[in-house]
TILOPA-215141 format. One record per atom (N, C-alpha, C): residue in one letter; atom name; x, y, z. Coordinates in steps of 0.2 Angstrom, whole numbers, m for minus. Example, Ala and Ser with C-alpha at 12.3 -4.5 7.8 and 13.67 -1.06 7.14 Angstrom:
// TILOPA-215141
residuo=a&atomo=N&east=66&north=m28&up=39
residuo=a&atomo=CA&east=62&north=m22&up=39
residuo=a&atomo=C&east=66&north=m16&up=39
residuo=s&atomo=N&east=64&north=m11&up=35
residuo=s&atomo=CA&east=68&north=m5&up=36
residuo=s&atomo=C&east=64&north=0&up=39
This chain:
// TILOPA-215141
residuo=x&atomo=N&east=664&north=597&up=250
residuo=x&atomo=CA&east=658&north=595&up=253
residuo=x&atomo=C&east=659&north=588&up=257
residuo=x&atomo=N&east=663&north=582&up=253
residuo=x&atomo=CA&east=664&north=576&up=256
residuo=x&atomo=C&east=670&north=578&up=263
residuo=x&atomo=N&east=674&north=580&up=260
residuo=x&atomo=CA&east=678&north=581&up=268
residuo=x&atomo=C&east=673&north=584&up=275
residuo=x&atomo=N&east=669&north=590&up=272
residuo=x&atomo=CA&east=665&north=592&up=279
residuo=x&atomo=C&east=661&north=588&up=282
residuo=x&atomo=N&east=658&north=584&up=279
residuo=x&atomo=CA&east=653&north=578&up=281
residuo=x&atomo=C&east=656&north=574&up=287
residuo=x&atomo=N&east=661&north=572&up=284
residuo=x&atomo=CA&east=670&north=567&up=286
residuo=x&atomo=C&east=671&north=572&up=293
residuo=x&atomo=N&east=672&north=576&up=292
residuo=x&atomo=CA&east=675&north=581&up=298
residuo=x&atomo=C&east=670&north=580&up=303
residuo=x&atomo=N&east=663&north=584&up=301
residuo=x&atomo=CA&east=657&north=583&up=305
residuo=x&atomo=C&east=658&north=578&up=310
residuo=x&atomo=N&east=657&north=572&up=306
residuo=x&atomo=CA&east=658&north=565&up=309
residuo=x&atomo=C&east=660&north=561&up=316
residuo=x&atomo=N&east=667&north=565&up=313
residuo=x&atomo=CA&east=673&north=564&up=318
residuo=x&atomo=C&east=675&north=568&up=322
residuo=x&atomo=N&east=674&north=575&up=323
residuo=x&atomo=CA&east=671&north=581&up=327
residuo=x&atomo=C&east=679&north=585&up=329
residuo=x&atomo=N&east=682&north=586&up=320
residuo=x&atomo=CA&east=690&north=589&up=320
residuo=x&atomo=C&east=691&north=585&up=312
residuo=x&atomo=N&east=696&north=586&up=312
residuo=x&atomo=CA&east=701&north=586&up=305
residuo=x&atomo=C&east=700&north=578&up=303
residuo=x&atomo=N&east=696&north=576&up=298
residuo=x&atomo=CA&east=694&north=570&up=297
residuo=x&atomo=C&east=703&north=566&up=293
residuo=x&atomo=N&east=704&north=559&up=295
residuo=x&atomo=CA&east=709&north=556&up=292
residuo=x&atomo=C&east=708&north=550&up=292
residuo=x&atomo=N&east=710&north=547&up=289
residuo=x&atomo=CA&east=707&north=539&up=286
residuo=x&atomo=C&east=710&north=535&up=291
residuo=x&atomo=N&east=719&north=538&up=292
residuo=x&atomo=CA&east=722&north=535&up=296
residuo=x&atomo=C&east=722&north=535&up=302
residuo=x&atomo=N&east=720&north=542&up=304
residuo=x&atomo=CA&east=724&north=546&up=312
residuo=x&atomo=C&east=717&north=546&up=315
residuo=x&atomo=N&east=710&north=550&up=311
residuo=x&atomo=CA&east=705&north=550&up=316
residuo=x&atomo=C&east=699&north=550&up=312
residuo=x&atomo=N&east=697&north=544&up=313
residuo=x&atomo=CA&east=690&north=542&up=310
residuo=x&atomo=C&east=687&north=539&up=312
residuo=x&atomo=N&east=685&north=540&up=320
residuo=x&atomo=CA&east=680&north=538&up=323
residuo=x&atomo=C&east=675&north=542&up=324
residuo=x&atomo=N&east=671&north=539&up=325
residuo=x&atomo=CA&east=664&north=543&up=324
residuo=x&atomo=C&east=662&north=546&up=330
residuo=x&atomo=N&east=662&north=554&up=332
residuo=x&atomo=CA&east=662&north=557&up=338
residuo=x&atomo=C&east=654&north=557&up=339
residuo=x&atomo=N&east=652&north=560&up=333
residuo=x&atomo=CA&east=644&north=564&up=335
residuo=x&atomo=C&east=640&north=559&up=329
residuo=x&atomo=N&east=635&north=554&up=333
residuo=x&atomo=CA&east=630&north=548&up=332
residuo=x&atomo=C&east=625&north=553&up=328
residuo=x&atomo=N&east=623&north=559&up=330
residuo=x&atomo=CA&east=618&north=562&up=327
residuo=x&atomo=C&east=620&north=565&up=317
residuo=x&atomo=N&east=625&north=566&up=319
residuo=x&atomo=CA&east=631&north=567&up=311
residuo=x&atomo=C&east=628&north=561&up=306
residuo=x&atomo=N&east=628&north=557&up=307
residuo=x&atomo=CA&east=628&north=549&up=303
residuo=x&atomo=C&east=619&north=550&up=301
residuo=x&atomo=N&east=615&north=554&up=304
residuo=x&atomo=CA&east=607&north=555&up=302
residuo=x&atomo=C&east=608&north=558&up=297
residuo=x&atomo=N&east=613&north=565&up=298
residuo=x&atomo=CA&east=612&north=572&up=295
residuo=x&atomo=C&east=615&north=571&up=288
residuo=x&atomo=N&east=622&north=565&up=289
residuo=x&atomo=CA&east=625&north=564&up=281
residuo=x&atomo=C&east=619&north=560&up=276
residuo=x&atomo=N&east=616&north=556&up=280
residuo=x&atomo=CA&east=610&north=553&up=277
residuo=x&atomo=C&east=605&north=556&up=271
residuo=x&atomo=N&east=603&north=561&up=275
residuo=x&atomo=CA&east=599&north=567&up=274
residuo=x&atomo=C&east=603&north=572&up=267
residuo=x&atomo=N&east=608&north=572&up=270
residuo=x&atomo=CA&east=614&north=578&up=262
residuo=x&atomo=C&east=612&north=573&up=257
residuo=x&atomo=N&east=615&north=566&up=257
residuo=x&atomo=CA&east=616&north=564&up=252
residuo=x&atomo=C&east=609&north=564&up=247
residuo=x&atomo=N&east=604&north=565&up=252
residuo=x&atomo=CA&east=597&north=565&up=244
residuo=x&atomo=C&east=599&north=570&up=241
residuo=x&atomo=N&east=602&north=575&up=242
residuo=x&atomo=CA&east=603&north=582&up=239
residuo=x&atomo=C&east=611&north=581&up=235
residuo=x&atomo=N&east=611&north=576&up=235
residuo=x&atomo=CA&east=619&north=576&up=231
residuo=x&atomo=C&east=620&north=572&up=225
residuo=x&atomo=N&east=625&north=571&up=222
residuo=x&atomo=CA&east=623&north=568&up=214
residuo=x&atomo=C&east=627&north=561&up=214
residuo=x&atomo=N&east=626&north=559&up=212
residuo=x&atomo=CA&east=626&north=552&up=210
residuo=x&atomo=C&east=637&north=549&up=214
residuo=x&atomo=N&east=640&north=554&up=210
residuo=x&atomo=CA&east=647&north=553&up=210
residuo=x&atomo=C&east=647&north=555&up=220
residuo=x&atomo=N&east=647&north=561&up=219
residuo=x&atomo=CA&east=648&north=561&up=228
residuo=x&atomo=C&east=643&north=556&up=232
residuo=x&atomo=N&east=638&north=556&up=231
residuo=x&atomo=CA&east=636&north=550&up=235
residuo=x&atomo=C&east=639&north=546&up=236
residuo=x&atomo=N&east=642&north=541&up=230
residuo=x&atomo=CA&east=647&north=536&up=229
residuo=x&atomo=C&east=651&north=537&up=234
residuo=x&atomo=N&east=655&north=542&up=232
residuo=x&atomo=CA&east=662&north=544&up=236
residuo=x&atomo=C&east=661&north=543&up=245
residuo=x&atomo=N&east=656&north=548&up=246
residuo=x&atomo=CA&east=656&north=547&up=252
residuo=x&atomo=C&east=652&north=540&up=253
residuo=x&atomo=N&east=648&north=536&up=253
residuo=x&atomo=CA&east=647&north=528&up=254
residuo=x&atomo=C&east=654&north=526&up=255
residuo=x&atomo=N&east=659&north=528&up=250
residuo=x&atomo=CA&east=664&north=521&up=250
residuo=x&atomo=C&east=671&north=524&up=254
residuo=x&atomo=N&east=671&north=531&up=255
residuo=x&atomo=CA&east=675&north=531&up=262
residuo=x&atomo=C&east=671&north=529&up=268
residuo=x&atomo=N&east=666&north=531&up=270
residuo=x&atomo=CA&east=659&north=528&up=275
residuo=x&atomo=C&east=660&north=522&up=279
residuo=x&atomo=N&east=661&north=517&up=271
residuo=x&atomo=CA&east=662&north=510&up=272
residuo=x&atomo=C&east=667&north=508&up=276
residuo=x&atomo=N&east=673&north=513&up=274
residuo=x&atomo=CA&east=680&north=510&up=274
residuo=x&atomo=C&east=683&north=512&up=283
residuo=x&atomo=N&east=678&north=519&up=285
residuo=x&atomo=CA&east=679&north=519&up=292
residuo=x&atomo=C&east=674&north=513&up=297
residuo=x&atomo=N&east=669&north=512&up=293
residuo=x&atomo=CA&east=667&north=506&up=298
residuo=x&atomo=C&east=672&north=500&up=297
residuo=x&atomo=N&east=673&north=499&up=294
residuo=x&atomo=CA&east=678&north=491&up=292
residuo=x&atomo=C&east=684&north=491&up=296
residuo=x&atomo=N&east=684&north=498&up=299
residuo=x&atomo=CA&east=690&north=501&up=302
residuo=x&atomo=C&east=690&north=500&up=310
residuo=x&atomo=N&east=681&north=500&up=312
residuo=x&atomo=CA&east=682&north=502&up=319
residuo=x&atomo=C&east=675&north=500&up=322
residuo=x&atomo=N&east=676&north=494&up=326
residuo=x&atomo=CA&east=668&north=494&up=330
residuo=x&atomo=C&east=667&north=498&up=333
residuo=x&atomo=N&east=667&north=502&up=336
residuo=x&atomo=CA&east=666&north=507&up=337
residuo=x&atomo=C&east=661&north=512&up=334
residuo=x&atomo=N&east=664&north=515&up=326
residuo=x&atomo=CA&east=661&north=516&up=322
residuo=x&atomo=C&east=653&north=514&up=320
residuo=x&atomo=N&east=653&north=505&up=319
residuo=x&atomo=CA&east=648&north=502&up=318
residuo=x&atomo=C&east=643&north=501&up=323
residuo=x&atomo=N&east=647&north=501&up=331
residuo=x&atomo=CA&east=641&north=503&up=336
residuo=x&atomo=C&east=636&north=513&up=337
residuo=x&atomo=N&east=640&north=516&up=335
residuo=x&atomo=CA&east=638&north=521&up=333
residuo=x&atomo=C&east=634&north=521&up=328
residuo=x&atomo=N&east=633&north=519&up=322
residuo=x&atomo=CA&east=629&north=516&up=317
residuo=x&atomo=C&east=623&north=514&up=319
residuo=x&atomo=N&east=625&north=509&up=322
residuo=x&atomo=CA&east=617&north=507&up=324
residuo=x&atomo=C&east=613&north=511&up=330
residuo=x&atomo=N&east=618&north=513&up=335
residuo=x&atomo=CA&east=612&north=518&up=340
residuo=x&atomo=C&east=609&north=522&up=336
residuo=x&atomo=N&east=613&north=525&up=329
residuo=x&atomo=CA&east=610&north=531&up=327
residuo=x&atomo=C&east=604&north=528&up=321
residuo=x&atomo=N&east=603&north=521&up=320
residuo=x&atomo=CA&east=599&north=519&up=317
residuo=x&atomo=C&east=600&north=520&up=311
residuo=x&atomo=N&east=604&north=517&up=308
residuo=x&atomo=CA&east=608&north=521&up=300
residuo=x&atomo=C&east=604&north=515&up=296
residuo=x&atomo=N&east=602&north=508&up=299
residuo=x&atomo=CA&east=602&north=504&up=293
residuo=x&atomo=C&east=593&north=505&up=292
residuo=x&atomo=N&east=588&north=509&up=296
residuo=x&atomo=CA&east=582&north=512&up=296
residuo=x&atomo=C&east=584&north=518&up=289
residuo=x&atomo=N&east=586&north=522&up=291
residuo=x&atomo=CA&east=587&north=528&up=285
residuo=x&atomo=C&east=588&north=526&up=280
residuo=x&atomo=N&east=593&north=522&up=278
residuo=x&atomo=CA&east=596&north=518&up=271
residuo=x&atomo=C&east=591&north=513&up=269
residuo=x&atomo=N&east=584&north=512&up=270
residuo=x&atomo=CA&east=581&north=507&up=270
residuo=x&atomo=C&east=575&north=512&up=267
residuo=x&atomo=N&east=574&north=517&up=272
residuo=x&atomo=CA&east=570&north=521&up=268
residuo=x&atomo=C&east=572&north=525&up=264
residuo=x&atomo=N&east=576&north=526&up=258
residuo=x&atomo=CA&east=578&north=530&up=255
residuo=x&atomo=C&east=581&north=522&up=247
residuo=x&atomo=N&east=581&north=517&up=251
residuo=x&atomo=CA&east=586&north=514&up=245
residuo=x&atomo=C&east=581&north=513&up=237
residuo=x&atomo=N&east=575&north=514&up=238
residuo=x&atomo=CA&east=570&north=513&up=233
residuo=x&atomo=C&east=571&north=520&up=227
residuo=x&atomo=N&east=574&north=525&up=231
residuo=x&atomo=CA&east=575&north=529&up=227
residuo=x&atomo=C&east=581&north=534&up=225
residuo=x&atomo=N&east=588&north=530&up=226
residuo=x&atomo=CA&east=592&north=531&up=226
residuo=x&atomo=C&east=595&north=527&up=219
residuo=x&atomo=N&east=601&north=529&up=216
residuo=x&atomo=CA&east=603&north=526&up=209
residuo=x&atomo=C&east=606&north=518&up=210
residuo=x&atomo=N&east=605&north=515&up=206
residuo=x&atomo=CA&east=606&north=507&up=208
residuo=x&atomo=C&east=613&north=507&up=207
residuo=x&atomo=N&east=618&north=511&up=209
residuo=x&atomo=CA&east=623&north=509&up=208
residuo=x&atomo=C&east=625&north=511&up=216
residuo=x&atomo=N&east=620&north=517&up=218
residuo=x&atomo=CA&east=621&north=519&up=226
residuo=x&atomo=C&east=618&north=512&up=230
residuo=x&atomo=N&east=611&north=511&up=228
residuo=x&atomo=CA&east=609&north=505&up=233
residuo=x&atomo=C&east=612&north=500&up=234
């Protein structure tokens, strides 16, 4: 499930190295969204690849914000596991 999210993303063959930039704005809502449906470890998982492509790419983080990611995260973080917030 973490790779298709990744793949979504990047709109092809997700890589940490070759292609993780963020294609489709509206993707970064939808993984939002998955994650209240997901447990504790993949949520992790995917948060800290997440990260690892932002730190990678302004780009990425300009995407980020059009698509209002720090709204979503904001509204969700009261009830997500305190090791996720």
């Amino acid at each position: 499930m973490v790779e298709t999210i990744f793949n979504l993303l990047v709109g092809g063959q997700f890589d940490l190295e070759m292609n993780f930039i963020i294609q489709d704005m509206e993707s970064i809502a939808c993984m939002v969204e998955l994650l209240d449906n997901c447990d504790v470890t993949c949520q992790a998982e995917v948060w800290s690849i997440f990260t690892a492509i932002l730190k990678k790419s302004i780009r990425n983080l300009q995407a980020c914000t059009d698509a209002g990611l720090i709204e979503h995260v904001l509204k969700r973080i009261d009830k997500v596991n305190n090791m996720i917030a």
